[in-house]
C-alpha positions, 0 to 999 in steps of 0.5 A: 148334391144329391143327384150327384151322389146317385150318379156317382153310384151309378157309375160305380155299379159300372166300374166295378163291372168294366174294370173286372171285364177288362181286367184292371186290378181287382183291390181298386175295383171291388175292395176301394169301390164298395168302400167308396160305394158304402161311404156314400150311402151314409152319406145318402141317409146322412143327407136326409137328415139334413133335409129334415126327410130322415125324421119321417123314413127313420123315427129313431133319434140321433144327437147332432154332433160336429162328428157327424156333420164332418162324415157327412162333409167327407163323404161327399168329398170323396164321391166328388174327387172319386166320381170326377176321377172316374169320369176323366179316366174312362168317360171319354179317353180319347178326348184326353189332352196328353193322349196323342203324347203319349202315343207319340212316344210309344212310337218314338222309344218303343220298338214295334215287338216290345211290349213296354211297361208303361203299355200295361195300363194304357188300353187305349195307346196299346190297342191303337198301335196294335192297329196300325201294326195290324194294317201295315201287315195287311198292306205288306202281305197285299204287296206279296202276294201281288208279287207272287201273282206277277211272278207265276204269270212271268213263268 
């Protein structure tokens, strides 16, 4: 459980910096991440005592009491569902199951120069579509100019 918590700081340190890179909104990556980020250092120092280690890095005493044990217990639930809710979001997003729904629906009910609403928060779909709108441009301008070239040599 511990190495869990090490990681979940790690990954932490690093979506506070791609959501700011990126631009997502900046209460859940800075205000609710350093929340989450200091939750679980208490949890950490609560950790060691558990472990019976705390005694020896911190020799001041402290009563035992249900309170404690139930901080503990909610800091590593919350960097349990926090961490794997930061893995599923942006570990691997191409390997989301409803990802080709959606994309499937942006080119069924968005028209190609609309930019929709639910487009703002999905990168992945708004980059991909951009795409091929990039590529049918580069066919379509390869067709005129071909039929620019032909037409000059007819004249």
């Amino acid at each position: 459980m511990g190495i869990m918590v090490l990681v979940y700081i790690l990954v932490e340190l690093n979506i506070i910096n791609r959501e700011v890179a990126m631009g997502f909104h900046m209460f859940f990556g800075l205000f609710l991440g350093g929340f989450l980020f200091a939750l679980c250092i208490v949890g950490l120092v609560e950790m060691l005592d558990w472990h019976g280690a705390r005694k020896e890095l911190f020799p001041f005493p402290q009563k035992e009491t249900r309170r404690r044990k139930l901080k503990i217990i909610l800091c590593y639930v919350v960097a349990f569902f926090f961490g794997c809710s930061v893995a599923l979001r942006w570990g691997d997003l191409l390997h989301d199951p409803f990802y080709r729904v959606r994309l499937w629906w942006y080119r069924l009910c968005v028209r190609k120069d609309e930019f929709h609403s639910s487009l703002d928060m999905d990168v992945i779909a708004m980059a991909n579509m951009n795409a091929i709108q990039q590529e049918a441009y580069t066919l379509d301008l390869a067709r005129r100019r071909r039929i620019a070239h032909l037409r000059d040599m007819d004249e």
